[in-house]
C-alpha positions as CSV (number, residue, x, y, z in Angstrom):
1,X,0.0,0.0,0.0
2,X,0.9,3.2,-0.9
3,X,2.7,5.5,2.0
4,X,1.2,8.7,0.3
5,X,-1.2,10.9,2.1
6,X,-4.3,11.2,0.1
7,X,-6.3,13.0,1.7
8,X,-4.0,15.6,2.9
9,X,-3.5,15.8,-1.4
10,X,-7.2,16.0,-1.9
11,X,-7.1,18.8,1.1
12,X,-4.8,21.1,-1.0
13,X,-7.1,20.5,-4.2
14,X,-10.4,21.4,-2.1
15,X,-11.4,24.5,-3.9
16,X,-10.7,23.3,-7.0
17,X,-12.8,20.1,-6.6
18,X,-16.0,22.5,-5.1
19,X,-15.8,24.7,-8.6
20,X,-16.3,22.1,-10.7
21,X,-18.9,20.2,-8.9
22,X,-20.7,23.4,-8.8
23,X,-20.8,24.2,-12.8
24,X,-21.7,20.8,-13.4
25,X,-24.7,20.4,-11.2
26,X,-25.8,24.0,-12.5
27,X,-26.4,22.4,-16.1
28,X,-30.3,21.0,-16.1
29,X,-28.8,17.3,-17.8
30,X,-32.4,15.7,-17.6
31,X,-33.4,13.1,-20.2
32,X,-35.2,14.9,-23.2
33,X,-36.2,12.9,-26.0
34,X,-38.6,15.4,-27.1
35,X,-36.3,17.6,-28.7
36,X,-33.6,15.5,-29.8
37,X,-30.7,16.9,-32.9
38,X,-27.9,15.6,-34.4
39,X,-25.5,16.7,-32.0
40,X,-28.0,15.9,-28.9
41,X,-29.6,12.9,-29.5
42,X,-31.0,12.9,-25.4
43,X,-31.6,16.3,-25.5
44,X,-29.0,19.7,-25.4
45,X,-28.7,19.3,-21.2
46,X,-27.4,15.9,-21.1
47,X,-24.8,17.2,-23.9
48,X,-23.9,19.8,-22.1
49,X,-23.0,17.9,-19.6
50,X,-21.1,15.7,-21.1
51,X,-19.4,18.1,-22.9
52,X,-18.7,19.6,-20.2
53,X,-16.8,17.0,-18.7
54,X,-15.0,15.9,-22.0
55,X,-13.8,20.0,-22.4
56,X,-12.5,19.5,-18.6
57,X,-10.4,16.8,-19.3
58,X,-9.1,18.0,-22.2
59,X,-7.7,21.4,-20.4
60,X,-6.2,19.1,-18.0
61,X,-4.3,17.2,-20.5
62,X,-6.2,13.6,-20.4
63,X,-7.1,12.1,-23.6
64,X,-10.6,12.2,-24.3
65,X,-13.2,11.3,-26.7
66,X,-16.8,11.6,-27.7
67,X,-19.0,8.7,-28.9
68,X,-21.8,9.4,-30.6
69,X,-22.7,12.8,-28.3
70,X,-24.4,9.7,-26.2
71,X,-21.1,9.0,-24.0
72,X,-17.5,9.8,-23.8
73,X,-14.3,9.0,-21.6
74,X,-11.3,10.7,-20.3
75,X,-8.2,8.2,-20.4
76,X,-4.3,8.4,-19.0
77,X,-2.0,6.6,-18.4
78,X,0.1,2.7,-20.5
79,X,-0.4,-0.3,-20.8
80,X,-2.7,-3.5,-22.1
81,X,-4.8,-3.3,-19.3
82,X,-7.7,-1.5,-18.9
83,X,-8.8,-0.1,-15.9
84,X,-12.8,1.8,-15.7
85,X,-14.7,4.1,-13.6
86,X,-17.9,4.2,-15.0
87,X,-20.0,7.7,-14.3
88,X,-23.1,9.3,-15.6
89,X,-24.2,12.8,-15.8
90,X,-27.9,12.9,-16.6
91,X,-30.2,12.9,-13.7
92,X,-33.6,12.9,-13.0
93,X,-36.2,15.2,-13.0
94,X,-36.0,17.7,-9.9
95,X,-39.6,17.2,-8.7
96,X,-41.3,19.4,-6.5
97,X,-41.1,21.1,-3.1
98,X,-37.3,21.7,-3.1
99,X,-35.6,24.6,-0.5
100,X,-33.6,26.1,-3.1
101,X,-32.9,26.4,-6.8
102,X,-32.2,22.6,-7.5
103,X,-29.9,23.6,-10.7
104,X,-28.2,25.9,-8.2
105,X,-25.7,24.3,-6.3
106,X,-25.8,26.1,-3.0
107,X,-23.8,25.6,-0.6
108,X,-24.9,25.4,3.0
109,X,-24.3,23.6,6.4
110,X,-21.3,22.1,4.9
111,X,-23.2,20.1,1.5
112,X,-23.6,21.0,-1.9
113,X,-27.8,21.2,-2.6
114,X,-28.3,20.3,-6.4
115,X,-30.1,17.5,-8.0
116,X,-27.5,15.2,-9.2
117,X,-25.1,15.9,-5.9
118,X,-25.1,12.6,-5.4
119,X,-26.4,10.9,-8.0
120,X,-24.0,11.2,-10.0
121,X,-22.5,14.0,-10.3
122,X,-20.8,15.1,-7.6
123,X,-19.4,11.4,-7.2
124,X,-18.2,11.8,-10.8
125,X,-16.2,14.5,-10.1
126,X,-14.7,13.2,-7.2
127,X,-13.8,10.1,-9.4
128,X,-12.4,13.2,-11.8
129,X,-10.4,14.7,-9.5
130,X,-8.7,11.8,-7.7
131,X,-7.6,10.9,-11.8
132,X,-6.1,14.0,-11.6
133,X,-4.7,14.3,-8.5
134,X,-2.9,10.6,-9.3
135,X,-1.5,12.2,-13.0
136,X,-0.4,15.3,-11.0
137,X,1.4,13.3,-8.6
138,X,3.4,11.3,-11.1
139,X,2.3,8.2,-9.7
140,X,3.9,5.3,-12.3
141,X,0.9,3.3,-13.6
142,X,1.6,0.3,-15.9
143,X,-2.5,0.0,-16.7
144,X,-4.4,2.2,-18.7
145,X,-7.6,4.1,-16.4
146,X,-10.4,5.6,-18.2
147,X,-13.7,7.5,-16.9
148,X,-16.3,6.3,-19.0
149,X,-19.4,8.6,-19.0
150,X,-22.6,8.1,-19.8
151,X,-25.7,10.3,-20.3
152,X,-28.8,7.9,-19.9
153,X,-28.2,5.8,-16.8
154,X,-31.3,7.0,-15.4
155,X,-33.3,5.5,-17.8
156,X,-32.7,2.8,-20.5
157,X,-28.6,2.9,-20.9
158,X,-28.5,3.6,-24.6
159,X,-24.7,5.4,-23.7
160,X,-23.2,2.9,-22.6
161,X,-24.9,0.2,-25.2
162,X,-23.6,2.0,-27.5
163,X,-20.5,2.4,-26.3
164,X,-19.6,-0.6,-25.8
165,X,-20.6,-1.1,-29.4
166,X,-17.7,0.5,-30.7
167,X,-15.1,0.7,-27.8
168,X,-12.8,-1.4,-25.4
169,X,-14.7,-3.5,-22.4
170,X,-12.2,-2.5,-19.5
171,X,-11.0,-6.1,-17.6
172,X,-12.0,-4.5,-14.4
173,X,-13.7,-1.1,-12.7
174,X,-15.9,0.4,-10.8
175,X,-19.2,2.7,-10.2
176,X,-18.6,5.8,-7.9
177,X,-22.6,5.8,-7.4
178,X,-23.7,3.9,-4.6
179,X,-22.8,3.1,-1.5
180,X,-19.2,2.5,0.8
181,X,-17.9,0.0,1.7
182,X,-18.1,-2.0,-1.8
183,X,-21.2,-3.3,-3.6
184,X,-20.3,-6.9,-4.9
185,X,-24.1,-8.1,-5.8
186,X,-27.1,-6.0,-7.7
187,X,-30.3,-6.9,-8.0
188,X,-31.9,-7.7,-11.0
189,X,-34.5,-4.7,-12.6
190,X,-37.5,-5.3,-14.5
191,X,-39.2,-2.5,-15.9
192,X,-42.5,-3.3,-16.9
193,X,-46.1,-2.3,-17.6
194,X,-49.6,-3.7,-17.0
195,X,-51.8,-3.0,-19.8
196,X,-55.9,-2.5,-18.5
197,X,-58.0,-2.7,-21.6
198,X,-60.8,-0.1,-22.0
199,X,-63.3,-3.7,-21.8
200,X,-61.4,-4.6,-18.6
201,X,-64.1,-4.8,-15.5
202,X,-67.3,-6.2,-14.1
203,X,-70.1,-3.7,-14.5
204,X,-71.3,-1.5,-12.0
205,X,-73.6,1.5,-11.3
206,X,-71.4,5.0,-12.0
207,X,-72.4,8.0,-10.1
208,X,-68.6,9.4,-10.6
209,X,-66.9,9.3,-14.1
210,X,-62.9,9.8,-13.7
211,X,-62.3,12.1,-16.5
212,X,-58.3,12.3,-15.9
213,X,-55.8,10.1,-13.8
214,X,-52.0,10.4,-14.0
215,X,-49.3,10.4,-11.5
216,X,-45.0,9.7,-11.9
217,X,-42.5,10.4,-14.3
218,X,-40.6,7.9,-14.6
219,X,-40.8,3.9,-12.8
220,X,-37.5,4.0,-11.1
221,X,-38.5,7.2,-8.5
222,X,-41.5,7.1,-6.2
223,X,-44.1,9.6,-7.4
224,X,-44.4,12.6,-5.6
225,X,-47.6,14.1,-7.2
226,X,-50.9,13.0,-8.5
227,X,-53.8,14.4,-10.2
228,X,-57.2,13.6,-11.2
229,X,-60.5,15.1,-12.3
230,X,-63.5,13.6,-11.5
231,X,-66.9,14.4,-12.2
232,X,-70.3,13.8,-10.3
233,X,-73.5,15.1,-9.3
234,X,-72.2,15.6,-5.4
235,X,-68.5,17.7,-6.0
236,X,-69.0,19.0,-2.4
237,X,-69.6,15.3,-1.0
238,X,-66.3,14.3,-3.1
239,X,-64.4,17.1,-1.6
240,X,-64.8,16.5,2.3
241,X,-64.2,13.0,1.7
242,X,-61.2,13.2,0.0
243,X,-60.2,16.0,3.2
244,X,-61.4,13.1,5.2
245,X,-58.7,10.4,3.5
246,X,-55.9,13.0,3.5
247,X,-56.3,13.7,7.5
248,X,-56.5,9.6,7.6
249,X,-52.6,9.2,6.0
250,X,-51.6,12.4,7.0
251,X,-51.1,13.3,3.8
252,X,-51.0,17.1,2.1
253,X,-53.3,17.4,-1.3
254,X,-56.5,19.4,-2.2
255,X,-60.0,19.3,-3.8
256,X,-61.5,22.0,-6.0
257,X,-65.0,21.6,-7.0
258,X,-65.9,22.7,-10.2
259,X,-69.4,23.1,-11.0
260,X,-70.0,19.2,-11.8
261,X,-66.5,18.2,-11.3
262,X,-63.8,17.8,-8.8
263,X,-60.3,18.4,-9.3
264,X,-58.1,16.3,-6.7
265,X,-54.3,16.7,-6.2
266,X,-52.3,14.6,-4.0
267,X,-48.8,15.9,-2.8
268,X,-46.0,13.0,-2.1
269,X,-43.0,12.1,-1.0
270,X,-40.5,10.8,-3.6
271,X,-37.5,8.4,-3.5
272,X,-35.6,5.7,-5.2
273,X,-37.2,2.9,-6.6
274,X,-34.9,0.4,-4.9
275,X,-36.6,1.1,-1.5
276,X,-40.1,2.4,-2.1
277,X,-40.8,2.7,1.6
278,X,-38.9,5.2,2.1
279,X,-41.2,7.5,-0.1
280,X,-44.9,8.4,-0.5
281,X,-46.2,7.1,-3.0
282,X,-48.9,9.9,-4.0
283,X,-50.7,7.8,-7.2
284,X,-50.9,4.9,-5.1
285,X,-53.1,7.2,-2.5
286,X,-55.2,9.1,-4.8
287,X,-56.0,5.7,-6.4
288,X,-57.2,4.2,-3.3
289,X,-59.5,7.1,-2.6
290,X,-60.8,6.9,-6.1
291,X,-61.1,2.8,-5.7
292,X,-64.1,3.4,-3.0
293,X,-66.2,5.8,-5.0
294,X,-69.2,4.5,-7.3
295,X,-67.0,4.2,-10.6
296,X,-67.8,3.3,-14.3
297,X,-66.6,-0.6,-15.1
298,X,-63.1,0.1,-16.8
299,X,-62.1,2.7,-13.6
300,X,-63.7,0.6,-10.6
301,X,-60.9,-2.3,-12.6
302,X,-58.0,0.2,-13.0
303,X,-58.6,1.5,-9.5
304,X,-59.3,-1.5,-7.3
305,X,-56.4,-3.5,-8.9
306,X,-54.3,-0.6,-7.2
307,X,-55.7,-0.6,-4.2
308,X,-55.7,-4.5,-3.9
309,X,-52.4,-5.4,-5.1
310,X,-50.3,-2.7,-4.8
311,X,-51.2,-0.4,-2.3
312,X,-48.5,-0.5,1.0
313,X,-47.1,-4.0,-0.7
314,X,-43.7,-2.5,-1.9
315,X,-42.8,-6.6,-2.0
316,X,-45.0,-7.9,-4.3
317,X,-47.1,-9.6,-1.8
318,X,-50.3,-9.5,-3.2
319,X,-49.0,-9.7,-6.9
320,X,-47.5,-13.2,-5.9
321,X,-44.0,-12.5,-6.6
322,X,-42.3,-12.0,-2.8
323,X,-39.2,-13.4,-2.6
324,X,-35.7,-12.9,-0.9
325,X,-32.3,-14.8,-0.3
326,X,-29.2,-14.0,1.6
327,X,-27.1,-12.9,-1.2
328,X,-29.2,-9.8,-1.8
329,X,-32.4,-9.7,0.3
330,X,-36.0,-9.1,-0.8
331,X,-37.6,-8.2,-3.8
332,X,-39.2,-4.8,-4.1
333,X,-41.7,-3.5,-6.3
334,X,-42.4,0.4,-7.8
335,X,-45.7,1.4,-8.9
336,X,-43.8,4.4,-11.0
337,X,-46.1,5.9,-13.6
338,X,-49.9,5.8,-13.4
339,X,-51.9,7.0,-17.2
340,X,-55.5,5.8,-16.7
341,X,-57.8,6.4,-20.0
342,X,-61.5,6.7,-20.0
343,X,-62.3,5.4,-23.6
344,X,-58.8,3.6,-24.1
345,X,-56.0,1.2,-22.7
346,X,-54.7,2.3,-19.0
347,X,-51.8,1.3,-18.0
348,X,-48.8,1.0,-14.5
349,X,-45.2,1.3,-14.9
350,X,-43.3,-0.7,-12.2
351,X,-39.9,-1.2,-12.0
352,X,-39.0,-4.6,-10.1
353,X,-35.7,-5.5,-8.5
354,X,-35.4,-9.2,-7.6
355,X,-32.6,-11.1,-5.9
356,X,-29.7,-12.7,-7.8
357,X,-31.6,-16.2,-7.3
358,X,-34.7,-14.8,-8.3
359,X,-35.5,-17.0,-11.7
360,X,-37.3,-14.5,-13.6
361,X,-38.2,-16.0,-17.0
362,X,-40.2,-18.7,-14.6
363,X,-41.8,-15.7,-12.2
364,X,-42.3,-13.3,-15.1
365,X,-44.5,-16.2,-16.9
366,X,-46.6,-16.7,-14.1
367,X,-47.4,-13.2,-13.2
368,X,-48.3,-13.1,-16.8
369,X,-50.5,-16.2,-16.1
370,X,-52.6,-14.5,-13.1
371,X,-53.4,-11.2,-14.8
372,X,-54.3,-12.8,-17.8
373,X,-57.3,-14.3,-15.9
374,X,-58.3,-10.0,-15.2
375,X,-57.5,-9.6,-18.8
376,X,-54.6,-7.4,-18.1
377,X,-51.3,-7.9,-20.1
378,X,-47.5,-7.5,-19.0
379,X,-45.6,-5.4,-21.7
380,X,-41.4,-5.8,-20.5
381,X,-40.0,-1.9,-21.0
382,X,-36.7,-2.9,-20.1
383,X,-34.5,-6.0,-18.3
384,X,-31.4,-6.6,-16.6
385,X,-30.0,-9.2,-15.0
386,X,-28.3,-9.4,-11.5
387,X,-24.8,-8.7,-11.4
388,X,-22.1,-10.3,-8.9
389,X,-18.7,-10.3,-8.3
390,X,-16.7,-12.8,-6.2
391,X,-15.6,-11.8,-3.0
392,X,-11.8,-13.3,-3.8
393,X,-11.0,-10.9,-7.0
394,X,-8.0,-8.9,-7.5
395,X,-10.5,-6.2,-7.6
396,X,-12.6,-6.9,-4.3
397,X,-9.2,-7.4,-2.4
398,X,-7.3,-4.6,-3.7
399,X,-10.6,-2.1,-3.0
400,X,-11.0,-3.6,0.6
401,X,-7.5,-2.8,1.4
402,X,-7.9,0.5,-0.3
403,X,-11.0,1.7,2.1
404,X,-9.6,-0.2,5.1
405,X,-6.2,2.1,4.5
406,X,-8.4,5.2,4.1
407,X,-10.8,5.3,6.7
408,X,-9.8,2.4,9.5
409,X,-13.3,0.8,9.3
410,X,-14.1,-2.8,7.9
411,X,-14.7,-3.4,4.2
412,X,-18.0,-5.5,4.2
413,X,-19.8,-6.3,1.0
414,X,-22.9,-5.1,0.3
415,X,-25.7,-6.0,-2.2
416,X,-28.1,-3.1,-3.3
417,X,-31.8,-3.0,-5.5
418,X,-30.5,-0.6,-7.7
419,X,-28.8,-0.6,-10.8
420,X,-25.0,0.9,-11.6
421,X,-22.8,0.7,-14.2
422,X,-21.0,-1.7,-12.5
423,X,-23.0,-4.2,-14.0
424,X,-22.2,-3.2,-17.6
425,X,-18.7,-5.0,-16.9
426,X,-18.1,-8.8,-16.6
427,X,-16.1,-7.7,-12.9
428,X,-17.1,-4.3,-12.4
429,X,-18.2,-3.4,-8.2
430,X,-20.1,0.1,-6.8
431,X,-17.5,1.6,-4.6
432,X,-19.0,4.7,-2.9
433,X,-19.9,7.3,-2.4
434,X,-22.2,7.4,0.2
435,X,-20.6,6.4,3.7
436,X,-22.3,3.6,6.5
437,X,-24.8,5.5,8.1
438,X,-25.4,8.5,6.0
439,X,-28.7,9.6,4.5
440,X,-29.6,8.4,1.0
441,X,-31.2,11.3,-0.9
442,X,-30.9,10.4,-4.2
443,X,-33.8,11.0,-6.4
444,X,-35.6,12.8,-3.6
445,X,-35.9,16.8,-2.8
446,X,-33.4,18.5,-1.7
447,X,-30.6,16.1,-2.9
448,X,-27.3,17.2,-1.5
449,X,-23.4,15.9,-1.2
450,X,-21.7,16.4,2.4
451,X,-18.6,17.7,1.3
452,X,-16.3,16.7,3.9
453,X,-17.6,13.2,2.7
454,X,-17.1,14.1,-0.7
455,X,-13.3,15.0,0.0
456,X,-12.9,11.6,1.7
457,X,-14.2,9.8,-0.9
458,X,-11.4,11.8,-3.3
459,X,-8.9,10.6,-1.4
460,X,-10.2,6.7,-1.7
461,X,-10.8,6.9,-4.9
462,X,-7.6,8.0,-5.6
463,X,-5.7,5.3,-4.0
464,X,-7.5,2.9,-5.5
465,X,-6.9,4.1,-9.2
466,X,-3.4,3.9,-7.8
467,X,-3.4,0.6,-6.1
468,X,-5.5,-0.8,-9.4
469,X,-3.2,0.5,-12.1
470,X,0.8,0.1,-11.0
């Protein structure tokens, strides 16, 4: 192990480091497939963000290069080998109810409040920086280490597809964008939808038509908002029992009659989709309140499929998929993205993430088996498989030494529901950056990055690139 002090290098680079966290977490690099060109295929902030990062590394001498305007890296150092840190820059959208600007990047009580702090772009830097600070530091390496960056990791990975279409697989890496001590095992993620037909439902007696019903963005957050417009002969009634179900849950919303209609909104709490629980789910409540009214045949089935089988199940309980083991732990389930139609199709997006023993071409047939007798249909968005590394690898050893060195606490492996880049490599592991014990605010409200844990994590990350590549 290297006698070096890192951190007191990263220390001396602090400033530095804060800047260009800063600029890049003030660039709005959210997924935009709406208005794609040629040069910005996923839309102009994702670009500029990668961009961004590719200009940086070219001013501080690394060789860099753009694929496709959908990816890039930033490479140094000799050799066969290839070693890779695998980052992204888009994040997701910065949902509601936030305490300051989230493009901003303020800084207070010691953290850096922006959305993508720490997922993933204030990790990505940190991954930047410590390739630096080993190149400034004229460190010998007899291994090539290249930052790979992507720009659609929050949603369906068409960066680093394609970049591993036309470039070299490293032999080994890692994800800054997860958790310390290492993440050896991921959990497998299903993103899928069930399809209600407009015929879908028994009949019924309707004295309350749901004109409107959407909630989510996108599967792999918790939805933090939900709307709906309903219409009946009683919009008062409507509107105290709704008050009613919000002082039940404790929950923050409003009704607005409207002459012969009812507008309901439903306020949130949103997280990652790896651990629902620790979010509100705000379509999964307004559902349940609409489930109980008199409803029209399609929306008393849409509505009271919610409220049977999903509603406070985040394990697939009442869907018939539960399941756990020790490698990884339990399944959990997402109700995303709620789209309910009055004279067509409705549908749910879920995103699933099952254990590495979890055989899911068996459990995806059967759960296609039960809903068919509803005549509802499961249409797969996306799949991928678990991910593990074993425990004995030059990479698992040389990292636990690495964070052992650094911070004088025990290297335990970890397994996690969601998905890194980590996975895109045959032995690739999640190293970082969040710290045992500390709060995991990714892809909620007020996302931040502690900075004294940001310069920590520098410092680890640098020794490893050193430890990995001499």
């Amino acid at each position: 192990m290297s006698e070096l002090n890192w951190r007191e290098e990263v220390e001396k680079r602090k400033m530095d480091l804060l800047l260009d966290t800063q600029n890049l977490l003030k660039i709005k690099s959210v997924l935009d497939e709406e208005h794609p060109t040629e040069d910005a295929p996923l839309g102009k902030g994702v670009k500029e963000a990668l961009d961004f990062m590719l200009q940086l590394g070219e001013k501080d001498g690394f060789t860099v290069k753009n694929v496709d305007n959908v990816a890039g890296h930033i490479e140094m150092g000799e050799g066969e080998e290839l070693i890779g840190i695998l980052c992204h820059v888009d994040v997701v959208p910065e949902g509601d109810g936030w305490s300051s600007d989230p493009f901003g990047a303020e800084i207070r009580n010691g953290r850096i409040y922006a959305r993508g702090a720490i997922d993933d772009k204030g990790p990505t830097m940190a991954a930047y920086h410590a390739m630096k600070l080993v190149r400034e530091l004229g460190e010998p390496l007899n291994k090539r280490v290249r930052m790979i960056i992507g720009t659609d990791e929050e949603s369906n990975w068409r960066c680093v597809d394609r970049y591993f279409e036309v470039e070299e697989m490293p032999s080994i890496g890692f994800a800054p964008d997860a958790d310390f001590p290492i993440i050896s095992a991921e959990k497998g993620i299903w993103d899928f939808s069930v399809i209600h037909p407009a015929d879908a439902g028994n009949g019924t007696n309707s004295d309350v038509n749901v004109i409107e019903f959407s909630s989510g963005r996108r599967t792999n957050m918790v939805p933090d908002f939900a709307t709906a417009i309903v219409e009946t002969d009683k919009p008062a009634e409507v509107a105290v029992n709704y008050q009613d179900y919000l002082q039940k849950y404790s929950l923050e919303g409003q009704a607005v009659p409207q002459k012969n209609q009812v507008l309901l909104e439903m306020n949130g709490v949103s997280a990652h989709a790896m651990e629902p629980n620790n979010g509100i789910n705000a379509g999964l409540h307004l559902a349940v309140f609409l489930a109980d009214l008199t409803l029209d045949p399609h929306a008393k089935a849409y509505f009271t499929f919610i409220k049977d089988r999903l509603f406070e199940d985040s394990r697939g309980n009442n869907l018939g998929v539960a399941y756990s083991d020790e490698q990884t732990g339990e399944l959990t389930i997402n109700a995303g993205v709620f789209n309910y139609s009055k004279q067509g199709d409705s549908s749910i997006g879920f995103s699933m993430r099952y254990p590495v023993t979890f055989e899911w071409e068996q459990q995806k047939a059967a759960l296609e088996e039960r809903l068919a007798v509803y005549n509802l249909k499961v249409k797969t968005n996306s799949h991928s498989t678990p991910h593990y590394v074993d425990s004995e690898s030059f990479l698992i050893k040389t990292l636990q030494e690495v964070y052992e060195a650094e911070t004088g606490e025990k290297a335990e492996l970890l397994s996690i529901g969601g998905g890194t880049y980590a996975r895109s490599l045959k032995e690739g592991v999640a190293f970082g950056p969040l710290f045992p014990g500390s709060e995991d605010i990714a892809h909620q409200k007020d996302e931040y990055i502690d900075i004294e844990d940001m310069l920590k994590a520098t410092s680890i990350y640098a020794r490893a690139i050193h430890e990995l590549a001499k």
